[in-house]
C-alpha positions in Angstrom: -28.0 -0.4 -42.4 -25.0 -1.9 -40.9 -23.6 -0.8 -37.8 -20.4 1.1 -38.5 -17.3 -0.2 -37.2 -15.6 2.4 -34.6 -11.8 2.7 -34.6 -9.9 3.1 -31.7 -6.5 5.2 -31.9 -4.3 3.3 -29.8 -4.3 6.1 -27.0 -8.1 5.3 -26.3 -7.6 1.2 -26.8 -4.9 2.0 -24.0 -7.0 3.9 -21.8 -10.0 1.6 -22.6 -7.6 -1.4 -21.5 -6.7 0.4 -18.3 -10.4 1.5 -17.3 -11.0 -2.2 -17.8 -8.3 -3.6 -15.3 -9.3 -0.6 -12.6 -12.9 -1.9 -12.9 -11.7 -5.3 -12.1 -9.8 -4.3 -9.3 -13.0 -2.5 -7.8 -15.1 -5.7 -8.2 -12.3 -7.9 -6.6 -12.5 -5.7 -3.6 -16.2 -5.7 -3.7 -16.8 -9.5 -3.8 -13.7 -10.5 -2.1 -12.8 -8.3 0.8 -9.0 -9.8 0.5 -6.9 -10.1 -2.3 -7.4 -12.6 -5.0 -5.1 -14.8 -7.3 -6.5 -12.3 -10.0 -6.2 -9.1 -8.5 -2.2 -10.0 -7.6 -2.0 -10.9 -11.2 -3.3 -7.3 -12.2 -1.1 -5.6 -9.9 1.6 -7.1 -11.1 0.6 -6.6 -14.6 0.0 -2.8 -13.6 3.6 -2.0 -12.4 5.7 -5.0 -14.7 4.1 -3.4 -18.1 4.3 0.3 -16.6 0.7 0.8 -18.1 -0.2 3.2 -15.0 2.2 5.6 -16.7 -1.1 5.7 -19.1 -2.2 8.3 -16.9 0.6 9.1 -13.8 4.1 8.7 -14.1 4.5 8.0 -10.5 3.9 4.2 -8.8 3.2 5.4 -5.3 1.0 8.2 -6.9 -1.2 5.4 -9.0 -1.8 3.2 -6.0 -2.7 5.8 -3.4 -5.0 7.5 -6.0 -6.8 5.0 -7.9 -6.1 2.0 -6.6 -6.4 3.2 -3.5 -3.7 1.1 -1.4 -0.2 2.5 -0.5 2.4 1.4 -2.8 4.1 -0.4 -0.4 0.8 -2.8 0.5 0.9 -3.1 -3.7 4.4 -4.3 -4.1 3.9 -6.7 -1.0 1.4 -8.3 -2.5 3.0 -8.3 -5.9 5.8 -10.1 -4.0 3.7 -13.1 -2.5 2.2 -13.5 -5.9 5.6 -14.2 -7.8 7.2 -16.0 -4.5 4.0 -18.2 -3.7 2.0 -18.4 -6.3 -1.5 -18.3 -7.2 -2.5 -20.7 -4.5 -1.5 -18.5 -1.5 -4.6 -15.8 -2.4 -7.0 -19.1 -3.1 -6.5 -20.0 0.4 -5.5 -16.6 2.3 -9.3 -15.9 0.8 -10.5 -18.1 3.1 -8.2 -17.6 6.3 -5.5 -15.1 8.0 -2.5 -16.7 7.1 1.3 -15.4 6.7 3.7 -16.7 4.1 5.9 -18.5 6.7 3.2 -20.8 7.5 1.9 -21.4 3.3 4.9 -22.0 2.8 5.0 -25.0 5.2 1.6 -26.7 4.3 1.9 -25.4 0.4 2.7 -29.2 0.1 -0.8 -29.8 0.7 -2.6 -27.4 -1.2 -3.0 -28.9 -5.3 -5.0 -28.7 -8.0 -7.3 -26.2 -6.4 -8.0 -27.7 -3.0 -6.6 -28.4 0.6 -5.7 -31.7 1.3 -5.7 -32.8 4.8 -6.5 -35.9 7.2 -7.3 -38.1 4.0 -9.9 -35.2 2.8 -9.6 -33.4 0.0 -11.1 -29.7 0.5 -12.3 -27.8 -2.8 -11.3 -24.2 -2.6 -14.4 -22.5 -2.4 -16.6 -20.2 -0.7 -18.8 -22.9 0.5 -15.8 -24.5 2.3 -14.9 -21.6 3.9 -15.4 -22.6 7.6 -13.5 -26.3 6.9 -10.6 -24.6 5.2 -10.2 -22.1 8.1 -10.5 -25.3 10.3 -8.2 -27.2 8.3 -5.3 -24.8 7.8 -5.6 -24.3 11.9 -4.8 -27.8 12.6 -2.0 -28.0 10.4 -0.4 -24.5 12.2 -0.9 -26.4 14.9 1.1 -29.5 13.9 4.1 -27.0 12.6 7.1 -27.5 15.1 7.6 -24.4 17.0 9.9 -21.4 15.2 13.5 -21.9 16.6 14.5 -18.9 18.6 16.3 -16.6 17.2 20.3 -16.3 18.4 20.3 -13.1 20.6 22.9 -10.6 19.1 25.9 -10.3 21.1 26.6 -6.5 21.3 29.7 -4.8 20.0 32.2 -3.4 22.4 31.0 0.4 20.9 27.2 -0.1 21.8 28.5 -1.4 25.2 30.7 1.6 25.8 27.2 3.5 24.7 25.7 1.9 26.9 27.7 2.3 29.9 27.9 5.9 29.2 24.0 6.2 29.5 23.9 4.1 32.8 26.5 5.9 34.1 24.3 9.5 33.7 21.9 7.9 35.2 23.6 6.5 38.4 25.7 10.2 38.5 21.8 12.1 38.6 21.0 9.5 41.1 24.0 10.5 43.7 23.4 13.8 43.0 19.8 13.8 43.8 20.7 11.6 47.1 23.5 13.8 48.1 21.0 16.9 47.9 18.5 15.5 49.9 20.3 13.4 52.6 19.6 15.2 55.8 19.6 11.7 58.1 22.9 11.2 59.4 22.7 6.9 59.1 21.7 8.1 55.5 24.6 10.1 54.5 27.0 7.9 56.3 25.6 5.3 54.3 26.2 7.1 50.6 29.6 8.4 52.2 31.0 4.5 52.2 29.1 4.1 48.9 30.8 6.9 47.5 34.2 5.9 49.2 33.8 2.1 47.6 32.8 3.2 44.1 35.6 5.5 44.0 38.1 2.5 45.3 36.6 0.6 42.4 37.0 2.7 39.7 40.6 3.7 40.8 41.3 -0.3 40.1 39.7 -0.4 36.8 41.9 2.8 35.6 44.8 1.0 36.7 43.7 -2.0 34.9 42.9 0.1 31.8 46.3 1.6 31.9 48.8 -0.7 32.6 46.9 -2.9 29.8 
């Protein structure tokens, strides 16, 4: 007797499709520990093709749930996928390394291995320790980040400013005048007082007639 053929509605194929891609997304994390070319793929497959609406209508509510990562860690890594590539995950498998510096020895990385000194390194487990070496000494090599321009700040945030610095210099009078018992002391903070006061007379003038 022949085995019976079973149809699937198209509901259940869906679901059956979906179980499938959750069960590879366990297995990456499993044999992995870090995310794969393959997983990023799925991810991105997931959220593009809206087929976690299968079973919750929410993103964030799919990821936290079942694939247990915020939605924000998904959509990063969907990111990096479609910016970088496939290769990125081959080698971020292997070592800590940020996008900035891929991007900069990506060059070097083709057809499945790391290419550096003359040697060409295959992308595998087994060369995990040379690829970690290898992507070190070409961090190394990178010229240093330029610093980044400090941002001048407006003339509002410096009035802000002011303002705070001035409570804080106004409390510490206060607190002086209150506990200055010394004569030299208060004599002292008197001609303080006296010369701030001079000053500040001078710059309202300045303000005004301007």
């Amino acid at each position: 007797m022949k085995n019976a053929k079973i149809e699937l509605t198209p509901e259940q194929a869906n679901l059956l499709d979906l179980g499938e891609i959750l069960g590879q997304q366990r297995t990456f994390g499993l044999v992995a520990g870090k995310c794969s070319a393959a997983q990023a793929a799925t991810l991105h497959r997931l959220r593009e093709q809206k087929i976690y609406k299968r079973i919750t209508s929410s993103w964030d509510e799919f990821c936290a749930n079942y694939l247990r990562i915020s939605s924000t860690e998904a959509n990063r890594i969907i990111r990096d996928w479609q910016e970088l590539g496939p290769a990125f995950f081959e080698v971020a498998q292997f070592t800590r390394i940020s996008p900035e510096t891929y991007l900069a020895i990506a060059p070097s990385v083709k057809d499945g291995a790391l290419h550096h000194n003359g040697e060409v390194i295959p992308l595998t487990e087994e060369n995990a320790r040379k690829i970690a070496s290898a992507v070190a000494d070409m961090r190394r090599a990178l010229p240093a980040p330029a610093a980044k321009p400090k941002r001048l700040a407006t003339p509002a945030e410096r009035v802000k400013e002011l303002d705070r610095r001035c409570g804080e210099v106004t409390v510490e009078f206060r607190d002086l005048v209150r506990q200055s018992r010394d004569g030299t002391c208060r004599e002292k903070l008197g001609i303080l007082l006296d010369r701030w006061q001079t000053e500040l007379r001078r710059i309202e003038r300045d303000y005004r007639e301007g």
